[in-house]
Biopython code that builds the backbone (N, CA, C, O; Angstrom):
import numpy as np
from Bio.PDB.StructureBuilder import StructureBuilder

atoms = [
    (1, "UNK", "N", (14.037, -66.369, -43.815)),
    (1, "UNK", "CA", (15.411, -66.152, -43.443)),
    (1, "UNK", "C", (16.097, -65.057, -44.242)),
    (1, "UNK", "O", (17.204, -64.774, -43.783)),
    (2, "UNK", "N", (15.734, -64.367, -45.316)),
    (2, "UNK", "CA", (15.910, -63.591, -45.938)),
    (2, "UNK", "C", (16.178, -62.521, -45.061)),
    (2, "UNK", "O", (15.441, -62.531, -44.075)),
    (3, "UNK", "N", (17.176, -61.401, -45.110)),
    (3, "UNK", "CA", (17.500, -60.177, -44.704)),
    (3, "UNK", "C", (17.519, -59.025, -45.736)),
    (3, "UNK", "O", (18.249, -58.101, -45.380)),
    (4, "UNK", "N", (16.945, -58.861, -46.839)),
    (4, "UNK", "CA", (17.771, -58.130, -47.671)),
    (4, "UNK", "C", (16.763, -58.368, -48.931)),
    (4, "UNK", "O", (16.333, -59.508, -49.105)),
    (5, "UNK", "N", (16.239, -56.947, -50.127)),
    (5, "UNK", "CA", (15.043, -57.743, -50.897)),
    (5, "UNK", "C", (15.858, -56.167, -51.918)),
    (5, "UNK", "O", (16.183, -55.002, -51.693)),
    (6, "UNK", "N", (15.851, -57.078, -52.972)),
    (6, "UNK", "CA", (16.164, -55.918, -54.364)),
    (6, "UNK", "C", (14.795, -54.937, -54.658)),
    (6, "UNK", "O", (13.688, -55.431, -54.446)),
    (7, "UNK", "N", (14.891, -53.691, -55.097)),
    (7, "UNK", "CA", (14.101, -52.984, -55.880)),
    (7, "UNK", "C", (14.354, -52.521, -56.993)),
    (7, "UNK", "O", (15.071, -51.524, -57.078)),
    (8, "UNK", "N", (13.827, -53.131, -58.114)),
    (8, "UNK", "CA", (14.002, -52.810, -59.437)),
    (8, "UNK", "C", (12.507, -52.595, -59.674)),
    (8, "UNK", "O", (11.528, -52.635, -58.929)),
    (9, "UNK", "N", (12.760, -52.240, -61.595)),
    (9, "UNK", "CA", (11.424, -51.462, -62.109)),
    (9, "UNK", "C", (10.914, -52.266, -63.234)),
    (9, "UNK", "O", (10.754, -53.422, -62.842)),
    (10, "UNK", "N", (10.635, -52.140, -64.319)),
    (10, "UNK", "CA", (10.191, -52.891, -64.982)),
    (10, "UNK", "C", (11.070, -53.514, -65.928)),
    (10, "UNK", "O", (10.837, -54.613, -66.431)),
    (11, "UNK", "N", (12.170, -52.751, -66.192)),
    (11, "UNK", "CA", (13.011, -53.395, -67.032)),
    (11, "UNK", "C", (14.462, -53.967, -66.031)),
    (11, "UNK", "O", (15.610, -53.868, -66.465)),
    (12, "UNK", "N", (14.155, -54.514, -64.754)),
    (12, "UNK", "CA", (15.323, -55.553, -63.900)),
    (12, "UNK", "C", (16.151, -54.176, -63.650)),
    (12, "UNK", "O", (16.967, -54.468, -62.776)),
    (13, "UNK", "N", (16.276, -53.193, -63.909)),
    (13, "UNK", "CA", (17.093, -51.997, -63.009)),
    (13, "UNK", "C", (17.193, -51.730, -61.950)),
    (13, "UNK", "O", (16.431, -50.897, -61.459)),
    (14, "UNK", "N", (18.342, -52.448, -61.084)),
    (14, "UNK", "CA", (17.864, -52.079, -59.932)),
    (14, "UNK", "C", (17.916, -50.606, -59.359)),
    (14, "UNK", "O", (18.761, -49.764, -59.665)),
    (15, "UNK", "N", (16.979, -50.458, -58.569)),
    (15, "UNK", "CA", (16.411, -48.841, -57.873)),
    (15, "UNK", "C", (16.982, -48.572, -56.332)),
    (15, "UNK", "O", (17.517, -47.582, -55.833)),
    (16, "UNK", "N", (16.628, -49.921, -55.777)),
    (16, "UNK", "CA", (17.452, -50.248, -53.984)),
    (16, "UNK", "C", (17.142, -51.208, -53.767)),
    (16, "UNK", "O", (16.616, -52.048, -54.498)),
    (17, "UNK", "N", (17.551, -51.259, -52.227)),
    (17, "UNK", "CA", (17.417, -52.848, -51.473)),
    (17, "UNK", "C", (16.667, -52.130, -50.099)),
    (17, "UNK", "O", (17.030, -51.016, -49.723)),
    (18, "UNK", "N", (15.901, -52.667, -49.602)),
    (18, "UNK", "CA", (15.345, -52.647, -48.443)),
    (18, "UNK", "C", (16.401, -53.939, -47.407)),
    (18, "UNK", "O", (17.045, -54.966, -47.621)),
    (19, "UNK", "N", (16.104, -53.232, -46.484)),
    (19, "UNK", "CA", (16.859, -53.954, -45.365)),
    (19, "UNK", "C", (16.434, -53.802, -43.631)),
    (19, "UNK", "O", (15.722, -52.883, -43.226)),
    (20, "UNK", "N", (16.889, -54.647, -42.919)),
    (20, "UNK", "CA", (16.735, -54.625, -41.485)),
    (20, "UNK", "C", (14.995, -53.881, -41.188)),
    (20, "UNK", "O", (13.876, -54.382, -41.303)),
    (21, "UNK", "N", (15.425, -52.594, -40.802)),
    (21, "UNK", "CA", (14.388, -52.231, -39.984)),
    (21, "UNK", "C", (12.720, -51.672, -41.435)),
    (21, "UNK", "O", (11.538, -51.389, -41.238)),
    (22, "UNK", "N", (13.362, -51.746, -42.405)),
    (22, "UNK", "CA", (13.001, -51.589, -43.796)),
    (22, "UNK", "C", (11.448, -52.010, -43.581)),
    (22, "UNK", "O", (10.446, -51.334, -43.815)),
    (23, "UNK", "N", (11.548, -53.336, -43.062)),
    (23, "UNK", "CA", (10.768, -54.530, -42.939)),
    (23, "UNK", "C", (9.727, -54.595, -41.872)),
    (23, "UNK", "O", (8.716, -55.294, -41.934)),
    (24, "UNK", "N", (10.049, -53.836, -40.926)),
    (24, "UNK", "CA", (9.107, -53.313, -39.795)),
    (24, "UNK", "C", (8.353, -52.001, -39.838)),
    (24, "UNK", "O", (8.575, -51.287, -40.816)),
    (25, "UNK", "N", (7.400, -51.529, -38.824)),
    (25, "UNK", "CA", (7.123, -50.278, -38.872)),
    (25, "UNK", "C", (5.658, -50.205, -39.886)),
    (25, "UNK", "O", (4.900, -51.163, -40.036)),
    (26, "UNK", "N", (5.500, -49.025, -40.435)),
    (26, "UNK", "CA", (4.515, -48.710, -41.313)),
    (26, "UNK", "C", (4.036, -49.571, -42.447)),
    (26, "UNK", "O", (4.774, -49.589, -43.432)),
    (27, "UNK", "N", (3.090, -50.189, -42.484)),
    (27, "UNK", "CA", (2.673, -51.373, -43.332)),
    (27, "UNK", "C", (2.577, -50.399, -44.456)),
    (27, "UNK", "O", (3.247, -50.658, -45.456)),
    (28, "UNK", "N", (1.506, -48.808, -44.449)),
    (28, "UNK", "CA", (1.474, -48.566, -45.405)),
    (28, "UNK", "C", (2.745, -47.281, -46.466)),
    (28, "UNK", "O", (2.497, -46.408, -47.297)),
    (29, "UNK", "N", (4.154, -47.831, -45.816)),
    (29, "UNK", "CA", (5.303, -47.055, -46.505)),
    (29, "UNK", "C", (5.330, -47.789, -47.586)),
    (29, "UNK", "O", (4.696, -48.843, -47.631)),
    (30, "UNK", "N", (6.072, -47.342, -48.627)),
    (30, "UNK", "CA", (5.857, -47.459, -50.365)),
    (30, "UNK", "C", (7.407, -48.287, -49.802)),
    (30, "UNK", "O", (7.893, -48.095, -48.687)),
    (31, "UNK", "N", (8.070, -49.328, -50.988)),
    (31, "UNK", "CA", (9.655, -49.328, -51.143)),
    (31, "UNK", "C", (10.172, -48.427, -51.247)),
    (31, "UNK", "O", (11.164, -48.214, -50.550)),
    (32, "UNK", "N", (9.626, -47.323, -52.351)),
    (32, "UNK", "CA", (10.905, -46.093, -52.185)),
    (32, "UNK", "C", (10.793, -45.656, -51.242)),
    (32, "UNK", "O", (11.999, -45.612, -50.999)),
    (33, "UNK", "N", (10.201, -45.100, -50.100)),
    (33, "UNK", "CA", (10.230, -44.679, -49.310)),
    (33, "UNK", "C", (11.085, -44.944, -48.127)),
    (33, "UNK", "O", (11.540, -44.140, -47.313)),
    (34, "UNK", "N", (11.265, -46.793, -48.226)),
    (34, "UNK", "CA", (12.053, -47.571, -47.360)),
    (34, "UNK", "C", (12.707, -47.833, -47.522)),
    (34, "UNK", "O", (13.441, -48.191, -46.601)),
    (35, "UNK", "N", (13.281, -47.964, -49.358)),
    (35, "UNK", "CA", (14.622, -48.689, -49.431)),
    (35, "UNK", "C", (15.927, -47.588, -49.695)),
    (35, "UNK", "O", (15.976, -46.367, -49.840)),
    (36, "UNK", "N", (16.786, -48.511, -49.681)),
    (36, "UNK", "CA", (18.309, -47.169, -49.340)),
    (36, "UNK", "C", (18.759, -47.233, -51.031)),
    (36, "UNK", "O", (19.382, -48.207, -51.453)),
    (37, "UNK", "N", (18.495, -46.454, -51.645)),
    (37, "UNK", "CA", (18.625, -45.748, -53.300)),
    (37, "UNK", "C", (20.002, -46.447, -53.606)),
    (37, "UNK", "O", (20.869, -46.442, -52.732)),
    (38, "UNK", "N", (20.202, -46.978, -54.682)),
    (38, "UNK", "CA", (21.170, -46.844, -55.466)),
    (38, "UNK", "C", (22.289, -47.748, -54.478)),
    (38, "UNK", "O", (23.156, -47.095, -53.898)),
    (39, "UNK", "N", (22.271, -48.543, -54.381)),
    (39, "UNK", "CA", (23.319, -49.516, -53.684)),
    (39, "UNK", "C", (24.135, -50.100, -54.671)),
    (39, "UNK", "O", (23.805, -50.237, -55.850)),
    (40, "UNK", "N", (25.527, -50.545, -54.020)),
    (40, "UNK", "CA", (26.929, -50.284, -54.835)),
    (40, "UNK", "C", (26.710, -52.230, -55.619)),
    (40, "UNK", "O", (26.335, -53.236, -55.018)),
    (41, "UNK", "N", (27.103, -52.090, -57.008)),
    (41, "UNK", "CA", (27.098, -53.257, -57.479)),
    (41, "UNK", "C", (28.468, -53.453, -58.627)),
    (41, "UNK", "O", (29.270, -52.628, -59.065)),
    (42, "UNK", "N", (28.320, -54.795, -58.844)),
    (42, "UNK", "CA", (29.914, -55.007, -59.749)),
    (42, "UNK", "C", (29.233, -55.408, -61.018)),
    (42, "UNK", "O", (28.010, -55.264, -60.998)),
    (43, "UNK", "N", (29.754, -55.876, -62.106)),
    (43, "UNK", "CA", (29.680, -56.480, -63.170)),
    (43, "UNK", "C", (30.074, -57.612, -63.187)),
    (43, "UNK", "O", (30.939, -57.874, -62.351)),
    (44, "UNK", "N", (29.631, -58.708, -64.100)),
    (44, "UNK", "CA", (29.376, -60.418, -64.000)),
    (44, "UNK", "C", (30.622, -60.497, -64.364)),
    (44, "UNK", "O", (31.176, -61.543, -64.027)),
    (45, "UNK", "N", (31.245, -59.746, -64.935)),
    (45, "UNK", "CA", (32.921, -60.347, -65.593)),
    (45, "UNK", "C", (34.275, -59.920, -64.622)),
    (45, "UNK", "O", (35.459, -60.137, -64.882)),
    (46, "UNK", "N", (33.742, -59.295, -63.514)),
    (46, "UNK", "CA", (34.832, -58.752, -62.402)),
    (46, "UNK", "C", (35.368, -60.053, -62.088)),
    (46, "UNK", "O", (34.624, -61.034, -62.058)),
    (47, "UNK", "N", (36.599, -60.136, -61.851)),
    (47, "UNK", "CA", (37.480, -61.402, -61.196)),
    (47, "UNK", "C", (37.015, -61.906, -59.932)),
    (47, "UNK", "O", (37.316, -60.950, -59.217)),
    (48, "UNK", "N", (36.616, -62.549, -59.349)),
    (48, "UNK", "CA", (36.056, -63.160, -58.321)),
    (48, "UNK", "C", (36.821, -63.380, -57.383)),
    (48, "UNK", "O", (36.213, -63.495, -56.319)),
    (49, "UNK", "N", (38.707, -63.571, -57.256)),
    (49, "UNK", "CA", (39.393, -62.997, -56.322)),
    (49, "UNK", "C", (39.374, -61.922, -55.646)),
    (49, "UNK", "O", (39.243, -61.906, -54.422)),
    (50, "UNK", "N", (39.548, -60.542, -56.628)),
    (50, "UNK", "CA", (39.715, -59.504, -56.372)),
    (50, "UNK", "C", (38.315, -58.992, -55.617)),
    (50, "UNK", "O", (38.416, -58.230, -54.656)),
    (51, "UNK", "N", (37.812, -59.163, -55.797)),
    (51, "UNK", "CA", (35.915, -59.092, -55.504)),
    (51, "UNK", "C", (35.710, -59.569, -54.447)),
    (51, "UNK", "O", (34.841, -59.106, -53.708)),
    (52, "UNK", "N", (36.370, -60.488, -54.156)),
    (52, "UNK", "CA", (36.001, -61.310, -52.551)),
    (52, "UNK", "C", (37.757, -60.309, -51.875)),
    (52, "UNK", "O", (37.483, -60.015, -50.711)),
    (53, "UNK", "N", (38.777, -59.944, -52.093)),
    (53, "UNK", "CA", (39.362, -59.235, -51.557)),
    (53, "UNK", "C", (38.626, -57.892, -51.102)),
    (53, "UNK", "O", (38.527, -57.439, -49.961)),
    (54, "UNK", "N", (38.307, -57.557, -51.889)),
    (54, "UNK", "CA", (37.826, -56.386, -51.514)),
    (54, "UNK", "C", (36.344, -56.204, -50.692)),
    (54, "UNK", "O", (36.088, -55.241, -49.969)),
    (55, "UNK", "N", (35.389, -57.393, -50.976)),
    (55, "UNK", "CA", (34.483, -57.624, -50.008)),
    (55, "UNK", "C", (34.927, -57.518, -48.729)),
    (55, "UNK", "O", (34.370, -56.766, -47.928)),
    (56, "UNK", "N", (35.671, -58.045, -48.505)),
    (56, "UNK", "CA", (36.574, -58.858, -46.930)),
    (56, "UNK", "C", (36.712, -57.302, -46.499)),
    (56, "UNK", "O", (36.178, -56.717, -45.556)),
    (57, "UNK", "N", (37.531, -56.856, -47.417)),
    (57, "UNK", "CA", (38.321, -55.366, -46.652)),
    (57, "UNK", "C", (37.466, -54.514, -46.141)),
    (57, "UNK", "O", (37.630, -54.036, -45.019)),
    (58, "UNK", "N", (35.953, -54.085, -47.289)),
    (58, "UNK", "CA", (35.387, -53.257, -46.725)),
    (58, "UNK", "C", (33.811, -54.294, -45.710)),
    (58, "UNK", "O", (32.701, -53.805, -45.499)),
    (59, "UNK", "N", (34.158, -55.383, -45.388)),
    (59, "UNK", "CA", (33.601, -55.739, -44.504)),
    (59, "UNK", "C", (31.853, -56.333, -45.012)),
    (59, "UNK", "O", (30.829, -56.585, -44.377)),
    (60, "UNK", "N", (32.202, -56.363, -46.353)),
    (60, "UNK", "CA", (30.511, -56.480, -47.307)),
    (60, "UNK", "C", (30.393, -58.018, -46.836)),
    (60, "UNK", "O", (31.359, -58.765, -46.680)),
    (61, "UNK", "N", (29.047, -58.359, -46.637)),
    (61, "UNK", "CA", (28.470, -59.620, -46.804)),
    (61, "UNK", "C", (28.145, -60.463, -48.285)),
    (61, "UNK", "O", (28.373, -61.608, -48.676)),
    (62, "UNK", "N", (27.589, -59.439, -48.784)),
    (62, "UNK", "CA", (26.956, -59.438, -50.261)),
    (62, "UNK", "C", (26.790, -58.397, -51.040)),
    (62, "UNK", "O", (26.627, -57.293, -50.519)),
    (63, "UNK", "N", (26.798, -58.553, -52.522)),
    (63, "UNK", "CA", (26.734, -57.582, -53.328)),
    (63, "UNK", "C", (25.676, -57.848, -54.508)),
    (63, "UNK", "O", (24.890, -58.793, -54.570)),
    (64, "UNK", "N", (25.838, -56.784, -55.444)),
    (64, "UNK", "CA", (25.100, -56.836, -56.237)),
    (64, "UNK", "C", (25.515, -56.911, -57.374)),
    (64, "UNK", "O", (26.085, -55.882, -57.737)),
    (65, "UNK", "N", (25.445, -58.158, -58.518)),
    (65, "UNK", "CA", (25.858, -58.418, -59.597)),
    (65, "UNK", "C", (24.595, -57.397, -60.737)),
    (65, "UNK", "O", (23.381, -57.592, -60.692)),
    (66, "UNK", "N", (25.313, -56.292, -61.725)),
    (66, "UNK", "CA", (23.919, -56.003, -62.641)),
    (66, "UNK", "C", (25.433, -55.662, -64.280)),
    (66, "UNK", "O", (26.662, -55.646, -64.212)),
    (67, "UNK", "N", (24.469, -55.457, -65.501)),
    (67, "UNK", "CA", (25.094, -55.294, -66.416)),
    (67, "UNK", "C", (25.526, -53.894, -66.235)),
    (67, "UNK", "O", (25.337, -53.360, -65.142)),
    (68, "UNK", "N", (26.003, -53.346, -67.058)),
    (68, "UNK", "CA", (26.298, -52.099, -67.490)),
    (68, "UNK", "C", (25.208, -50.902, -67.194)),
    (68, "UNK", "O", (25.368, -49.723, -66.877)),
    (69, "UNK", "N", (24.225, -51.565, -67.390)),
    (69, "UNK", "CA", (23.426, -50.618, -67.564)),
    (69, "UNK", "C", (22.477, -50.647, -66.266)),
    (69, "UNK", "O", (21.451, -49.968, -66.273)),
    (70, "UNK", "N", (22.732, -51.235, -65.433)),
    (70, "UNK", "CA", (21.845, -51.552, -64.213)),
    (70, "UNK", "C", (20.771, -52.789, -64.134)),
    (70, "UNK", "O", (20.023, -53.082, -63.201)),
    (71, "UNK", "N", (20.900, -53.294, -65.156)),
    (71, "UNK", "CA", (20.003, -54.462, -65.281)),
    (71, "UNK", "C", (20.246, -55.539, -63.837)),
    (71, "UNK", "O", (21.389, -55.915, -63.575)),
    (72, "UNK", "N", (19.471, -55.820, -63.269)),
    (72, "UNK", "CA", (20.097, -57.278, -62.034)),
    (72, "UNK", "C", (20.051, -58.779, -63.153)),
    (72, "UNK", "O", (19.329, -59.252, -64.031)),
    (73, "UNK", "N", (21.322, -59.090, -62.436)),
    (73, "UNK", "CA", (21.983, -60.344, -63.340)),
    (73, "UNK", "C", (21.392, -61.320, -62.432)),
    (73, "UNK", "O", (21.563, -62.524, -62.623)),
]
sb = StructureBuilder()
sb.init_structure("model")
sb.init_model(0)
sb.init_chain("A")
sb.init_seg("    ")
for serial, (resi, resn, name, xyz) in enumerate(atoms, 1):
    if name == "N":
        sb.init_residue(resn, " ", resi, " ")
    sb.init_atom(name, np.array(xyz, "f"), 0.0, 1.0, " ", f" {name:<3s}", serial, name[0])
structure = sb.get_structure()
């Protein structure tokens, strides 16, 4: 049931997310090749109102929680 798969590297950075059609097609495409680079993420200490306001507005399902430094939380 999954739609949606993180790409990070060895140290939890995330790199992208593969998605939808990501998942079909060429068995032998690499992730980078398939996934969409650098997708937008918040920090664990963002207010969780404001965060779900602004989800709503720009229409996001889900996001991506990472530290400062890109680590996935």
């Amino acid at each position: 049931g999954w739609d949606s798969c993180l790409v990070v590297n060895e140290e939890r950075v995330v790199l992208g997310r593969l998605r939808g059609d990501a998942f079909d097609g060429d068995p032998d495409r690499t992730a980078e090749a398939a996934m969409q680079a650098g997708p937008s993420t918040v920090r664990p200490n963002e207010a969780l109102d404001a965060l779900a306001k602004r989800m709503r507005e720009k229409r996001v399902g889900s996001i991506v929680v990472t530290t400062s430094d890109g680590r996935l939380v």
